[in-house]
C-alpha positions as CSV (number, residue, x, y, z in Angstrom):
1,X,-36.6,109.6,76.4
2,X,-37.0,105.9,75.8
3,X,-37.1,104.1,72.1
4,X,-40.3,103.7,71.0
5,X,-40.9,101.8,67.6
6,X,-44.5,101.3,67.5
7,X,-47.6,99.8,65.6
8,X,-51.0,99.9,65.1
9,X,-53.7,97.0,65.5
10,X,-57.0,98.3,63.5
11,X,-59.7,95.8,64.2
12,X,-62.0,95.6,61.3
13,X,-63.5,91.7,62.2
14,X,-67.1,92.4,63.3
15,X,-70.3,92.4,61.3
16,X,-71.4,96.0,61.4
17,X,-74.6,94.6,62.5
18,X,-76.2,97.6,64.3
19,X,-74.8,100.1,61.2
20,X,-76.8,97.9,58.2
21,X,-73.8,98.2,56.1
22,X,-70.0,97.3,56.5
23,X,-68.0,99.7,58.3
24,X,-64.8,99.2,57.1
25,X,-65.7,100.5,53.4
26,X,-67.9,103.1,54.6
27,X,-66.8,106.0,52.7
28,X,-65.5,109.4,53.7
29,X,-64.6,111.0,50.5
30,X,-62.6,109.5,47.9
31,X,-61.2,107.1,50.9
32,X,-62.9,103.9,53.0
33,X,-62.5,103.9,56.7
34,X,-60.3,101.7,56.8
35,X,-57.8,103.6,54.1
36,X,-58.9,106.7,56.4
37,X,-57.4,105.3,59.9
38,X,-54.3,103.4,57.6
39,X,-53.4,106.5,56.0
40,X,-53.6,108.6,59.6
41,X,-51.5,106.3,61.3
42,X,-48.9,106.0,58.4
43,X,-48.4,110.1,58.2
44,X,-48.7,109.8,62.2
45,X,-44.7,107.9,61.4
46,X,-46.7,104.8,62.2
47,X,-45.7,102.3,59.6
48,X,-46.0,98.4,61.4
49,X,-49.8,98.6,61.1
50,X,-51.7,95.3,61.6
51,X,-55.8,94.9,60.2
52,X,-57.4,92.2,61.5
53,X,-60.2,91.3,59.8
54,X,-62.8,88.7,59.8
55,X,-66.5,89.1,58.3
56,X,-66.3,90.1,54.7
57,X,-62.2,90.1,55.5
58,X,-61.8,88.9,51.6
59,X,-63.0,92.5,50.8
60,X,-60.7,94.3,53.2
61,X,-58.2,92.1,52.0
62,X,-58.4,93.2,47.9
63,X,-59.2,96.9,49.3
64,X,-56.2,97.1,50.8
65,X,-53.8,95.0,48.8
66,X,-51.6,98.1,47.8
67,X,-51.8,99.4,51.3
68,X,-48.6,97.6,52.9
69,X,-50.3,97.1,55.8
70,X,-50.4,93.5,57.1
71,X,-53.8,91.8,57.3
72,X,-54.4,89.2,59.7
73,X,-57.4,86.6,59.5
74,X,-58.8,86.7,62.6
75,X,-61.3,82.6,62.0
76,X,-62.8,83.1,65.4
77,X,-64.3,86.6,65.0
78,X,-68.3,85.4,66.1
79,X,-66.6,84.9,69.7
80,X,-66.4,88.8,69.6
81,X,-64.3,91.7,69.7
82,X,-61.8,89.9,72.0
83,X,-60.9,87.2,70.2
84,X,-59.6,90.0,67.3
85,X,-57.6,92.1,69.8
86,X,-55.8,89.0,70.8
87,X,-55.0,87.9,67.3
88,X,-53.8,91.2,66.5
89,X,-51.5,91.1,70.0
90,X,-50.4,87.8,68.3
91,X,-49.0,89.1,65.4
92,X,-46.6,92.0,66.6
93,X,-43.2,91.6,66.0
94,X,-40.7,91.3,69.2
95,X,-38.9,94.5,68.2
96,X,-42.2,96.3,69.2
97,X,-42.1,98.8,71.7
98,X,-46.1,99.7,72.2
99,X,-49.1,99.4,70.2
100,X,-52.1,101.6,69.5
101,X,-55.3,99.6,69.3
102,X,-57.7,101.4,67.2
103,X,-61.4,100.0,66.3
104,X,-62.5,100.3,62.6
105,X,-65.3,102.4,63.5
106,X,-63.6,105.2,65.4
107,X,-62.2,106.0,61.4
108,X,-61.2,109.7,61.7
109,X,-58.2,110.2,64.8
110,X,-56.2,113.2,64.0
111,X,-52.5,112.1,63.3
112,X,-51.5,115.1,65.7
113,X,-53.5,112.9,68.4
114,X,-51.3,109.9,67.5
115,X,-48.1,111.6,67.4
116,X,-48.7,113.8,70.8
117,X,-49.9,110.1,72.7
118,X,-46.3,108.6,71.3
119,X,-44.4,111.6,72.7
120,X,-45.8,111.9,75.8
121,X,-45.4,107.7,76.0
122,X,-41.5,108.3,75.1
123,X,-41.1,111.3,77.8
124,X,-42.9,109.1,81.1
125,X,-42.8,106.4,82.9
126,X,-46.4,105.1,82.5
127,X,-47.0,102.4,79.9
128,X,-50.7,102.7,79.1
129,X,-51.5,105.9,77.6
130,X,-55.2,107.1,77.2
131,X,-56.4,110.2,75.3
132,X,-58.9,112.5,76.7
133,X,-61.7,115.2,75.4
134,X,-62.9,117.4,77.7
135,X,-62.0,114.8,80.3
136,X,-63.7,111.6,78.8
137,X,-61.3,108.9,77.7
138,X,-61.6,107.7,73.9
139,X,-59.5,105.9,71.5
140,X,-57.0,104.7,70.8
141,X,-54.6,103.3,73.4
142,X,-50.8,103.3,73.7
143,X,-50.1,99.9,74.9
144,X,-46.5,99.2,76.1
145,X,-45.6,95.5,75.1
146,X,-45.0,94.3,78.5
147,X,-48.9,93.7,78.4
148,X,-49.1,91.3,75.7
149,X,-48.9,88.1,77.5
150,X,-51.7,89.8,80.0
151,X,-54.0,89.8,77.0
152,X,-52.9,87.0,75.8
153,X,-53.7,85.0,78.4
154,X,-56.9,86.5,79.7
155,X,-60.3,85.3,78.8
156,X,-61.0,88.5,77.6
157,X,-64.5,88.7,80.1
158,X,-65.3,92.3,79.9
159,X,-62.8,93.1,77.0
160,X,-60.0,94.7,76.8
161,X,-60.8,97.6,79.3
162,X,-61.9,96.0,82.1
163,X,-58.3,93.8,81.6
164,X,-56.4,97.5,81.5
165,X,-58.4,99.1,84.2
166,X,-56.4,96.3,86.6
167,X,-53.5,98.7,85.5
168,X,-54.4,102.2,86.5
169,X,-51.3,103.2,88.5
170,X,-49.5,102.6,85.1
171,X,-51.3,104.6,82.9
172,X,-51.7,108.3,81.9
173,X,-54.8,110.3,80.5
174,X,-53.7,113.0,78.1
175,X,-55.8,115.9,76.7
176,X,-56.0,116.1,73.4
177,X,-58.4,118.7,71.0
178,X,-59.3,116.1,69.5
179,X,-63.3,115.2,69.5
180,X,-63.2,111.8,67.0
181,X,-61.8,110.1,69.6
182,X,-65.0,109.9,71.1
183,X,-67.4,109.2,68.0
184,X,-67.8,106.1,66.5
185,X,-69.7,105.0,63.6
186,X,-71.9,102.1,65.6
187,X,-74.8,103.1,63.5
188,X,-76.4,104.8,60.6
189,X,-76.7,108.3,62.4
190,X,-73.3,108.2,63.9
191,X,-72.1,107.1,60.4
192,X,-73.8,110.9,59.0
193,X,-72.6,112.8,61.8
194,X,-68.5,111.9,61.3
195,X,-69.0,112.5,57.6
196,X,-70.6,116.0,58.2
197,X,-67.8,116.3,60.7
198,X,-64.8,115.3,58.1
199,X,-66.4,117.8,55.6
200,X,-65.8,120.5,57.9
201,X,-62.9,121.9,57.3
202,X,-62.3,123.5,60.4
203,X,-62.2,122.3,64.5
204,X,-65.8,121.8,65.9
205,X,-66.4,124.4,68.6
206,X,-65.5,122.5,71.5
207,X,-62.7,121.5,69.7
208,X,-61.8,125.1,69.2
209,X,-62.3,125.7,73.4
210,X,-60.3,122.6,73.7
211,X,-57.1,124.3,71.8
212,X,-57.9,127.2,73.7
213,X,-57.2,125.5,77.1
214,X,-54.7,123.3,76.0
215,X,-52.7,126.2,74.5
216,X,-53.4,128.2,77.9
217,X,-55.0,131.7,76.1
218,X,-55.8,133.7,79.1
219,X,-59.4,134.0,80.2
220,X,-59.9,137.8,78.6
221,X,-58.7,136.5,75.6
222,X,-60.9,133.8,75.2
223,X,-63.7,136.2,76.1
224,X,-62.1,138.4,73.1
225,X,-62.3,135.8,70.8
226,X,-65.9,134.5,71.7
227,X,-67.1,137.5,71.4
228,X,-65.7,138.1,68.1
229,X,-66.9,134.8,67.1
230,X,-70.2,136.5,67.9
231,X,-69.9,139.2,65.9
232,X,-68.3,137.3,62.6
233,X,-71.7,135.0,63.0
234,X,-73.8,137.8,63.2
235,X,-72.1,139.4,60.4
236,X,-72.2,136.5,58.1
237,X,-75.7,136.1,58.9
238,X,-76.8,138.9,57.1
239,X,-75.2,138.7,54.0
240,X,-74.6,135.3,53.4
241,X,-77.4,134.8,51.1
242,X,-76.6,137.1,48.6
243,X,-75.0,134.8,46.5
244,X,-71.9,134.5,48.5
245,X,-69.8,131.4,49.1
246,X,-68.5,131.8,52.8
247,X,-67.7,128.7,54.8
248,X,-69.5,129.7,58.3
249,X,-67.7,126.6,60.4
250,X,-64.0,127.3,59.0
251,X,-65.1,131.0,59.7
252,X,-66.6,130.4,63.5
253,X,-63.4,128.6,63.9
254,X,-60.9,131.3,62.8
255,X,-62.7,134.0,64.6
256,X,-62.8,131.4,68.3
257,X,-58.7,131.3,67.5
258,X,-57.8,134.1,66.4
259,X,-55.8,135.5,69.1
260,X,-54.5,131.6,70.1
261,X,-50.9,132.8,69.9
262,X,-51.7,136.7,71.8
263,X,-49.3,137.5,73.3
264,X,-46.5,136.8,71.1
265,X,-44.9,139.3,68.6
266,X,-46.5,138.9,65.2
267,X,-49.4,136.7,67.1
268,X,-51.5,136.7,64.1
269,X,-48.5,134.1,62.4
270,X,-47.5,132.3,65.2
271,X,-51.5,131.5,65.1
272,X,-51.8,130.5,61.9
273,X,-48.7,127.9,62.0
274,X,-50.2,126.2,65.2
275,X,-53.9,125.7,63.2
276,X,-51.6,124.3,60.5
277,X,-49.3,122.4,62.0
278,X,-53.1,120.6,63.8
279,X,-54.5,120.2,59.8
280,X,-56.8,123.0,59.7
281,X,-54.6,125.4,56.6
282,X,-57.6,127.1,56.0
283,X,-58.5,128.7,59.2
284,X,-54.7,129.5,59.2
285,X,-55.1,131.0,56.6
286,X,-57.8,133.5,58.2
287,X,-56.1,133.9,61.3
288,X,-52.9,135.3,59.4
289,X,-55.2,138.2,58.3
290,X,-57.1,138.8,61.3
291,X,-54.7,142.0,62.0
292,X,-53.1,143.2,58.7
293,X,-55.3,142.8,55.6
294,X,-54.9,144.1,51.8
295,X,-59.2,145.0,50.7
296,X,-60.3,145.0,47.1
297,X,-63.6,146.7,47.1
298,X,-64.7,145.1,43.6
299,X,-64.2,141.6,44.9
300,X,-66.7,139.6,46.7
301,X,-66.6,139.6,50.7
302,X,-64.2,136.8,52.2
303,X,-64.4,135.0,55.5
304,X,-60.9,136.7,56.1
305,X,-62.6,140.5,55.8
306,X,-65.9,139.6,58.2
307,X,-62.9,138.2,60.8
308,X,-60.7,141.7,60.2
309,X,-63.8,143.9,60.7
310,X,-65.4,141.7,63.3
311,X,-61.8,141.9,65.7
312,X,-61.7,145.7,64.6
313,X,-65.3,145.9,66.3
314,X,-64.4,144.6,69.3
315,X,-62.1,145.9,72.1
316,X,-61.6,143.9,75.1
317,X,-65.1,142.0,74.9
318,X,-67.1,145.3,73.9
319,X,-68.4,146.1,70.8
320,X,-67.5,149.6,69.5
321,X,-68.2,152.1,66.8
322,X,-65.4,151.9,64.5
323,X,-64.8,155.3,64.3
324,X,-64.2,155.5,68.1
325,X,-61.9,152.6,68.2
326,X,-59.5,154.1,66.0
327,X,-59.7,157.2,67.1
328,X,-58.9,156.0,70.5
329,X,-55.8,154.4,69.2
330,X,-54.2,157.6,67.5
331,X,-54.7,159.4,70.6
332,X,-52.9,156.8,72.1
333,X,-50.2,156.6,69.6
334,X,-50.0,160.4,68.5
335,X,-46.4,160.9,69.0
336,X,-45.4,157.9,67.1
337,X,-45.7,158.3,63.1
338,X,-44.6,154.8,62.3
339,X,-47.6,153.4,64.5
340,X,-49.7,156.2,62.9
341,X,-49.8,155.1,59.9
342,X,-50.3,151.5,60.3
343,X,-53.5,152.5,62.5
344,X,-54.4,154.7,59.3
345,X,-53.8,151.9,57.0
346,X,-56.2,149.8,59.2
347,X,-58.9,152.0,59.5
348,X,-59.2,152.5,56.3
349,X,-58.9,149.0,55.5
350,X,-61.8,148.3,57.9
351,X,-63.9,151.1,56.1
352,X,-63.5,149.3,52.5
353,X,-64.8,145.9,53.9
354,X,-67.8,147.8,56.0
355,X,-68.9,149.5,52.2
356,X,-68.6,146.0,50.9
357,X,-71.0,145.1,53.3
358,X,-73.4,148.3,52.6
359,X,-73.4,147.4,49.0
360,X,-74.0,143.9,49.6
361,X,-77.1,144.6,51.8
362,X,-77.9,147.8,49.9
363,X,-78.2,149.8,53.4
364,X,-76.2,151.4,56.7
365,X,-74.3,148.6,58.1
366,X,-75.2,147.9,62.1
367,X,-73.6,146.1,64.6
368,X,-72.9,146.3,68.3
């Protein structure tokens, strides 16, 4: 595995003319974009990070002043894009391996992305590393070094991609679950989608089919888990207007994954660290519940219940009547009393959540 110390050129020089207002202090929360992408890259193990800024760069400059990150005044900036990737190239210190190059307005790259492209840099031979979603390239690049003077030097006509395309043979594309690194914030709409997107909570659903392939789930467990998906939505449907606070994306999410680690021993865990370990604590925190779950009948309903009951409904990809399921599994396991009476245990806690429900709606509860 070679060295790799490596940095991280954000170029924030441009006038955010098509958005109407400047992108680098858009906010997402409590944080800018541009503290957003410093941040990621610094709990990424990323800590040589390079801004180059240009329009309104006195503003970056006083935003970040606490940041540590080194701000370079790009003068030329109206020449374009260009000009600001070269003057970040410029400014990396010789003891740097590779580079990311990360536009201001791609804001919200997962750090997992980051630190998967830097392993996968470290463990190949190829010295331009691309991430991929569903097979179409995004940002950012892992640059090795040994390009610098190449961009340098170039006149930059058709910016820096048509430059790296010259380099195929020496690249790799790597999948990542990872959507942001295909949505930028060029304009007002995009600008509303990421910041719908970073309120989430939870991996958008292609993200979720993404984990799903990248983690190889067999294909009748992914049909299990869509299907439960199904069923949790359908569930939720009904009774999440009486005066209930459910999240229905961290709760899509949960139900898509649940089975993500199937079929390990205690899968429902080993699920719940991977979602974790990716950022997403709360639909871990669902997943860990999915098979075993403790039911207070004089509480309110929780997205962990509607996934327990809506797994519990489903065999295979088929829905079932509860009562048959279970029954089907203490046939099954009639000689074993241990296994009995966690399949009792279950049932029953299956039958408190499906009362819930009845009380909620105030009649039978259907499904199938």
């Amino acid at each position: 595995m070679r060295d790799c110390r490596t940095a991280a050129i954000i170029i924030a020089a441009g006038y955010s003319s098509r958005m109407g207002s400047f992108k680098p202090l858009l906010k997402f929360g409590k944080y800018t974009a541009i503290e957003i992408l410093t941040n990621t890259y610094r709990d990424a193990g990323i800590e040589d990070i390079i801004l180059v800024v240009g329009h309104q760069g006195d503003k970056i400059i006083d935003a970040m002043n606490d940041s540590e990150a080194a701000c370079i005044l790009n003068e030329n900036y109206p020449n374009g894009m260009y000009s600001s990737v070269v003057k970040g190239v410029k400014a990396l210190s010789d003891d740097i391996q590779a580079f990311f190059l990360n536009p201001v307005d791609i804001p919200l790259i997962k750090k997992h992305t980051l630190k998967l492209l830097k392993n996968k840099y470290q463990e190949c031979d190829k010295n331009i590393i691309y991430p991929t979603f569903h097979g179409e390239q995004g940002h950012p690049p892992l640059i090795d070094c040994k390009y610098k003077n190449t961009i340098i030097s170039s006149a930059g006509d058709g910016g820096l991609k048509r430059i790296l395309e010259e380099f195929s043979h020496d690249a790799l594309w790597v999948p990542v679950f990872d959507e942001m690194i295909l949505m930028d914030m060029d304009r007002k709409e995009n600008y509303e989608k990421l910041l719908k997107y970073y309120h989430r909570d939870a991996p958008s659903r292609k993200e979720c089919y993404a984990i799903l392939n990248l983690c190889n789930v067999p294909e009748p467990v992914v049909r299990h888990c869509i299907k439960v998906a199904k069923v949790s939505m359908n569930i939720l449907s009904k009774f999440k207007y009486a005066g209930y606070v459910l999240n229905e994306d961290v709760l899509e999410a949960a139900a898509l994954l649940h089975d993500i680690a199937k079929p390990k021993k205690n899968h429902a865990q080993e699920g719940a660290m991977i979602l974790k370990e990716i950022g997403y604590e709360h639909v871990g925190d669902i997943i860990v519940t999915h098979t075993d779950i403790v039911v207070y009948e004089d509480e309110k309903i929780t997205e962990n219940e509607i996934l327990y009951l809506a797994d519990k409904l489903v065999k295979e990809e088929q829905c079932m009547l509860l009562e048959e399921r279970f029954q089907q599994q203490l046939m099954a396991y009639c000689n074993n009393a241990e296994a009995l009476k966690k399949i009792k245990q279950r049932y029953d806690a299956a039958q408190k959540i499906m009362r819930k429900l009845e009380k909620i709606s105030g009649e039978g509860f259907k499904y199938g």
